[in-house]
Each structure stands twice: as C-alpha cells, then as structure tokens.
VOGU-3710 file (C-alpha; in Angstrom, 3 decimals, decimal comma):
1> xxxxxxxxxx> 13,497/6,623/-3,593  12,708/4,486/-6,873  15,705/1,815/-4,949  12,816/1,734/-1,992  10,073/0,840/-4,075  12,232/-1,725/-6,263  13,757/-3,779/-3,158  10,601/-4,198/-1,315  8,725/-5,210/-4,588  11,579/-7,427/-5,133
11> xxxxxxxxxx> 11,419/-8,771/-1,403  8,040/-9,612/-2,025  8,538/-11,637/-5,295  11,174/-13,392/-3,914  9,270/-14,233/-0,954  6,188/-15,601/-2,789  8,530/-17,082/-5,639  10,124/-19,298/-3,057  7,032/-20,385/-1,370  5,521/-21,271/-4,750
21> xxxxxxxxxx> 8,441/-23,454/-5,695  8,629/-24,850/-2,227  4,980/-25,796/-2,155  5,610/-27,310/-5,659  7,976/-30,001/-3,915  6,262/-32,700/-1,975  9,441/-32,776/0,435  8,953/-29,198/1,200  5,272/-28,440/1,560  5,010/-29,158/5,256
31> xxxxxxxxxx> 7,976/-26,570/5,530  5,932/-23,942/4,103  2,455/-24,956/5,209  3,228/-26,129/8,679  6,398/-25,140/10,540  6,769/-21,796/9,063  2,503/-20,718/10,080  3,222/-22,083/13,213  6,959/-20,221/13,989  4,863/-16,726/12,506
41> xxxxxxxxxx> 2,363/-17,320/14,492  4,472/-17,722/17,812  6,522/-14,580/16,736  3,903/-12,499/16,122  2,270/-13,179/19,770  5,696/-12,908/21,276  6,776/-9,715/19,629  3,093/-8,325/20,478  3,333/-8,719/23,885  6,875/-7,617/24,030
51> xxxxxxxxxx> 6,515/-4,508/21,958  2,970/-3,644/24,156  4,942/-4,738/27,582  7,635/-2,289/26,748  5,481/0,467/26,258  3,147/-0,442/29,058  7,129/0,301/31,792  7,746/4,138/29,318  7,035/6,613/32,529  4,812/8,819/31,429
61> xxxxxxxxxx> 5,162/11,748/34,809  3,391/14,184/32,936  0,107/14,953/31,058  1,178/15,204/27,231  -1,831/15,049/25,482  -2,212/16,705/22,237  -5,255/18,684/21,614  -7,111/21,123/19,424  -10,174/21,911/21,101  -11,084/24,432/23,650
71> xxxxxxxxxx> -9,488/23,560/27,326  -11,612/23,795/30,040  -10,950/27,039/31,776  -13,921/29,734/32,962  -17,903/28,297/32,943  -18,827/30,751/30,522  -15,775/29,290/27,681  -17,252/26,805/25,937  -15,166/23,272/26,227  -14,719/20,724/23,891
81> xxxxxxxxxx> -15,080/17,698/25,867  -14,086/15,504/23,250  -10,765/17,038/21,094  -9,387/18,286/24,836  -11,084/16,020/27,453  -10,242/16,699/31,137  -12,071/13,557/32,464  -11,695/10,110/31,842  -15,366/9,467/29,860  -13,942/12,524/27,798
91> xxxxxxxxxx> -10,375/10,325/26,844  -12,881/7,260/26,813  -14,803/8,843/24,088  -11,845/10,372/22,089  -10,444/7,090/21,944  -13,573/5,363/20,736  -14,085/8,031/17,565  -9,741/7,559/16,949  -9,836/4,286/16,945  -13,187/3,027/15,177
101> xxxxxxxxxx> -13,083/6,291/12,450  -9,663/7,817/12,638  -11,800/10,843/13,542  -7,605/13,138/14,035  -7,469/11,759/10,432  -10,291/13,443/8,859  -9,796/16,422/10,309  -6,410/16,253/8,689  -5,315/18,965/6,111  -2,649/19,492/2,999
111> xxxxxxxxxx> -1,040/22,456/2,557  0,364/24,262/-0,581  1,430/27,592/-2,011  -0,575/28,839/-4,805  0,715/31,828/-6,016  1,743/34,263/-2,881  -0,755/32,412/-0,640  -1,057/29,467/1,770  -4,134/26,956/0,644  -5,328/24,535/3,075
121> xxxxxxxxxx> -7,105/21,487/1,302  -9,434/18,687/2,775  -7,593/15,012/2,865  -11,357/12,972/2,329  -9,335/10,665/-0,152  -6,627/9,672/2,425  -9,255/9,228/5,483  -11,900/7,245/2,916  -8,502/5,309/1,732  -7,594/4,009/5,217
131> xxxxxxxxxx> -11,288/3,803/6,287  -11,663/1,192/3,662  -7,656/-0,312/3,966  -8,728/-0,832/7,862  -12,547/-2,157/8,037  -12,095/-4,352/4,534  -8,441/-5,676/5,849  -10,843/-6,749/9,385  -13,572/-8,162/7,266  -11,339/-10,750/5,379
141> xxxxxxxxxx> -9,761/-11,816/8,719  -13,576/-12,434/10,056  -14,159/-14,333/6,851  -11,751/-16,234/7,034  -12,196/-17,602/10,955  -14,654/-19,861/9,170  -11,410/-21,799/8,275  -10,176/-22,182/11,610  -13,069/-22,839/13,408  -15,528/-25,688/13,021
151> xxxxxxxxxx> -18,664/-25,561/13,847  -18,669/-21,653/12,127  -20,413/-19,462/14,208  -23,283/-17,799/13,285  -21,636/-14,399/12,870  -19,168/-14,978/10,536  -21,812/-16,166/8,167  -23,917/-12,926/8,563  -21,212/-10,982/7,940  -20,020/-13,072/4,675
161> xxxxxxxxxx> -23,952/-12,519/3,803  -22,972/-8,970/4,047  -20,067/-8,642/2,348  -21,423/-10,202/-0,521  -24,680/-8,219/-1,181  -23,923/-7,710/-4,849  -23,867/-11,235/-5,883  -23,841/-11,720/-9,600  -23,104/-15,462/-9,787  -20,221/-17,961/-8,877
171> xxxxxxxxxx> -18,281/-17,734/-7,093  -19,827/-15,393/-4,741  -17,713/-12,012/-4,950  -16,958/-10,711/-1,468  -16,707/-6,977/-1,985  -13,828/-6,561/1,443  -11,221/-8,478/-1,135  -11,504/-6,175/-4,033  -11,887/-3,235/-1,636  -8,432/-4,381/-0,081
181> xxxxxxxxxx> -6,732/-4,362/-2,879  -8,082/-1,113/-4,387  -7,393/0,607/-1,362  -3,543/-1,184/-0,656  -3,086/0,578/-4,364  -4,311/3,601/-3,755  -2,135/4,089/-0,458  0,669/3,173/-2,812  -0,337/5,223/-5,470  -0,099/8,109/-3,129
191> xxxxxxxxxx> 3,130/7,294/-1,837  4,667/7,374/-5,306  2,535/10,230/-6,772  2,624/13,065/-4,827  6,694/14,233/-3,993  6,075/15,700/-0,531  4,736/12,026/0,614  7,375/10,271/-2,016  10,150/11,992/0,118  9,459/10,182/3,244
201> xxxxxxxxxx> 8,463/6,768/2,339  11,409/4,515/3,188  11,291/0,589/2,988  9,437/0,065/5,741  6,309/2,196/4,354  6,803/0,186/0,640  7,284/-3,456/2,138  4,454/-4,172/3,886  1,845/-2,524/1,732  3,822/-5,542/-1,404
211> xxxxxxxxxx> 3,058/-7,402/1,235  -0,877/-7,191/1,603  -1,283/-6,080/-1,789  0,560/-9,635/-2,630  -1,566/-11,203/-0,499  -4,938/-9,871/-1,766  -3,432/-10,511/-5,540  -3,230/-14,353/-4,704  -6,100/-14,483/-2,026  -8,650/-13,021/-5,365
221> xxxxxxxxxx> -6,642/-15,244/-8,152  -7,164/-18,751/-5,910  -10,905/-17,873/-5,181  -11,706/-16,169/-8,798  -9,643/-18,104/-11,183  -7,396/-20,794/-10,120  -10,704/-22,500/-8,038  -8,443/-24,358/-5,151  -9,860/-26,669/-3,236  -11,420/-25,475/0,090
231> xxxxxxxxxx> -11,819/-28,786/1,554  -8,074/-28,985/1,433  -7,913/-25,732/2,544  -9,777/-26,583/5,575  -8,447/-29,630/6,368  -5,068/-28,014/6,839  -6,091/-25,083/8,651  -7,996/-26,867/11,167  -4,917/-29,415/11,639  -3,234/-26,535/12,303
241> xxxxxxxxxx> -5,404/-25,060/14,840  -5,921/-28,262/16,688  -1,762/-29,005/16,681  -2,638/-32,000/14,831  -1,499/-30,157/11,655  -1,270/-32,653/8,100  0,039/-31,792/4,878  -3,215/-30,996/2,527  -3,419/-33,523/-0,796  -1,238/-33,350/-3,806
251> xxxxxxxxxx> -3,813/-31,751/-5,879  -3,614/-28,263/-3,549  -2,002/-25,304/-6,249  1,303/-24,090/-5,020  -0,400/-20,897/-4,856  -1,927/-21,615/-1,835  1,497/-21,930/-0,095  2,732/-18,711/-1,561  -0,402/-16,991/-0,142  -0,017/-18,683/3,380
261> xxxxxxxxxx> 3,780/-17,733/3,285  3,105/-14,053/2,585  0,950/-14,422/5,173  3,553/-15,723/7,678  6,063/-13,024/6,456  3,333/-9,957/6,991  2,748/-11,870/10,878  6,484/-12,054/11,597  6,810/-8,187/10,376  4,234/-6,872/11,980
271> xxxxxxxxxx> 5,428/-6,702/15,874  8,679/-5,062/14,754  6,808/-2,310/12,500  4,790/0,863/11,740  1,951/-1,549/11,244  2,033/-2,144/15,422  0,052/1,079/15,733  -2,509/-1,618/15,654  -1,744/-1,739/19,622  0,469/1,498/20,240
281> xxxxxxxxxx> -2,752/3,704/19,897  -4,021/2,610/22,909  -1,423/2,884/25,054  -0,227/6,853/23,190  0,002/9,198/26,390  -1,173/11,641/23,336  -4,509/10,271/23,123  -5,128/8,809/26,153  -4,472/11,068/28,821  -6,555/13,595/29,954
291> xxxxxxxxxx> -5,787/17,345/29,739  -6,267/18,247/33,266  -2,900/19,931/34,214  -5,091/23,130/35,087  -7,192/21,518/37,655  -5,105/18,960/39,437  -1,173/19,244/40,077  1,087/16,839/38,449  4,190/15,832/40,289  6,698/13,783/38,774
301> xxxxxxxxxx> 7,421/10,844/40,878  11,083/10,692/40,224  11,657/14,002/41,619  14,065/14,131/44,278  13,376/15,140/48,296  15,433/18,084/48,591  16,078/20,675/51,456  14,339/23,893/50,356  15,424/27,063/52,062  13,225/29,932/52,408
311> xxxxxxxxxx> 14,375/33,635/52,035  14,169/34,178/55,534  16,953/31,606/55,955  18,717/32,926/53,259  18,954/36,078/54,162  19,797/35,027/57,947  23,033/33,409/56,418  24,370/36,518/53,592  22,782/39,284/55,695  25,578/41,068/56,038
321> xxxxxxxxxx> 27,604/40,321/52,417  23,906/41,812/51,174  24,303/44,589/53,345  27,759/45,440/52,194  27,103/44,882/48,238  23,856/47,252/49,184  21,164/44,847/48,707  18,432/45,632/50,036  17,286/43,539/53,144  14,357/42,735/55,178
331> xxx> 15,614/43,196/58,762  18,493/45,375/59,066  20,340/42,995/61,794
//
C-alpha cells in the first residue's frame, strides 16, 4: 500500500521535475509549452468521445436502476418520486440533485462495530470534501478561460469578483485555489488514514489526486510568490488557442512549464480513468433509467422467435406415455 502512495508521488515529481528542466532550456520550451498542450489536448477529446461512444453501443435490455425509495405500487403507498422515479421528469430530477450535489453521496453511511453492536455514522466530511474538490476544481477552470479568451466575457469576471470576496491585499487571493488544495489533501488524507479506505486505494486512486494537488501547489506558488508574468502567460495561451502558438519570453519561470505539463499529464489521464465519471454518470443505466418494470413490460430485444407449444399440444403428442407412467391427463383419448 505505502509502494502505491510512493510511485505515484514519485510519478508526479518526475513529471514536474522534467518539465521544469525542460522549460529551463531555450531548445526545449516549445516542446513543453506547445506540442505537448496541444497532443493532451487532442487526446483528451479523442479518448472522451471514445470512452462516452463506447458506452453510448453497452445494451442496456433491462431496467437496472438502483433505488432506495418507495416504488410506486398501490395509490394509498406513498412514492418517492425522486430516489425511485418511474417517469422520466422523476430520472430528470434525480439526475439534476446527483450530479450538481452528489445528493447518493450524502446520504452515504460508515459502518463499524463498537462493542457487540453495528453503528451507522454520517459521512458529512466526505460529501463536504468532494462538494468543495468538485465546485472549487470548476471555479479555477472558469477563472482561468480569461486566458484563453480575449475579449473576457463578462461572467468570468463576476465570478473572479466572487471568488475573491475576502480580499486582504495583493495579489488578490482567490479562495477556489486554496479550497482545491485543502480539499485534494483531505481526500488524500482519508485515503491513507483510515485502513478500510487504505485497503482499496491502488495507483490509480493516489496518481491523479499528486496530480491536482501538484498542480494547485505550483498554480498558488506562481500567483503568491514566484509573481510570473501574466502577459507572457497570455500571450502563449492565446497563441495557442488561435493555432498561431509562440514560445512566451525568456524571462517566463520554468515553473510555469512544470504547471502546464502537469496539466497536460492530468488531460491525457483523464479519458482512460476513474476521473471519467465526469461523463459516465450520465450515461449509468443506474441512475438514469426509470424504475417502471411494474407498469410497463420489458422485453429484451435480443431474445430469440421461438416456437412455443402449449399443453394442449403437448399432451396431444405424450398422451399416451402419460397415460401409461399414470399422469394424469386432460382428455382421456
């Protein structure tokens, strides 16, 4: 478990170690801030699409839906509409509360035996944890559209207005950073403190959260204390967006390539990972079918067209082998 944790933190180093060397050679800096963006960024749309594509063709025959609400049965049963919809506003709904507050997630529970007895405790932490993780993670990819697109529209400026309410002085602090980190080391934390949890993580649970955690770490140090330049910044990014991509000036911190590297790696991870539940929650035949098996017939499609032969038929044919074994029988001849 503790080789899990040590190879993806290594991976990581490595990873922004190399960038951070390569950004440090003139020859090499359009390597790591121009061809590799754009070959992460082509990957990551490819793999997307692929990964979505290929669970758009799973046949799904039959309503699976998982539920823990009332089903909709007799008028006078009360039925959850919501945790066991049977009609698509129902799913539509369901869907809207997983996806925008993990709503199966704070209704989650830990278990553990205290003494002779089974306790059942709350999981706020975790469901606060990835509340945070998800909407803070968003917020610094709104933020930073205002590098990629020029003029900046008006609502990425609001919500930078937002996300900095608590303004002390300069630079401004933008709260969805520090909550991204916080929150990336509290998911760890939890991975590595508590056994049950510790006992499942594999590399793929360790890497990516190095990953983001690496990238918040350098995101903070550039804007807090290493003060890059965001002209630079923005001349590149916009190069890149337009295909008309230039290496930024000399003066640009190799930092900045580490960060944009780590940011390549985390894009060509992501379609081949856990972290594509991103798209696979939409298209879960858990969550968005409805549970309607009770009111309308479900036939799976693949089913064969075979003969079916009624008892009258069969007993026509083995009549008299019935007869004999004395089995009883409808019509005596």
């Amino acid at each position: 478990m503790i080789v899990n944790i040590l190879m993806s933190l290594v991976a990581v180093v490595v990873l922004g170690a190399i960038a951070f060397a390569g950004g440090s050679v003139p020859g090499l800096q359009m390597v790591f801030g121009i061809w590799i963006p754009y070959a992460a960024a082509v990957i990551f749309l490819l793999g997307f699409i692929w990964r979505i594509f290929k669970w758009a063709k799973s046949p799904v025959p039959f309503r699976i839906p998982t539920t823990c609400g009332q089903q909709k049965s007799l008028s006078w049963i009360k039925h959850n509409s919501i945790d066991n919809p049977t009609t698509t506003k129902g799913v539509i709904l369901r869907m809207f509360f997983e996806i925008v507050t993990f709503r199966s997630l704070f209704r989650n529970t830990k278990s553990r035996v205290i003494g002779d007895r089974v306790s059942y405790e709350w999981e706020i932490w975790l469901w606060l944890a990835a509340l945070a993780f998800h909407y803070s993670f968003l917020t610094v990819v709104i933020r930073h559209m205002r590098l990629f697109l020029e003029p900046v529209p008006a609502c990425i400026g609001i919500i930078e207005t937002l996300d900095s309410f608590f303004q002390v002085g300069l630079p401004v602090v933008f709260a969805s950073g520090l909550v991204l980190l916080g929150a990336a080391l509290y998911l760890f934390a939890r991975r590595v403190l508590i056994p049950q949890v510790k006992y499942i993580s594999m590399i793929a649970d360790y890497f990516p959260l190095f990953l983001i955690i690496g990238i918040a770490g350098t995101g903070l140090y550039m804007r807090y204390f290493l003060r890059v330049d965001i002209h630079a910044i923005k001349q590149l990014t916009m190069g890149l967006v337009t295909l008309k991509a230039t290496v930024p000036p000399a003066n640009v911190s190799p930092m900045l390539y580490a960060h944009l590297f780590l940011v390549s790696a985390l894009l060509i991870y992501f379609p081949f990972s856990k972290l594509m539940h991103m798209g696979g929650v939409f298209l879960s035949p858990t969550r968005n079918l409805a549970n309607n098996s009770r009111i309308k017939r479900h036939i799976n499609p693949w089913n064969p067209d075979l003969e079916f032969v009624t008892y009258e038929k069969y007993e026509n044919e083995f009549r008299e082998k019935m007869i004999e074994a004395g089995l009883p029988v409808e019509k005596e001849s």
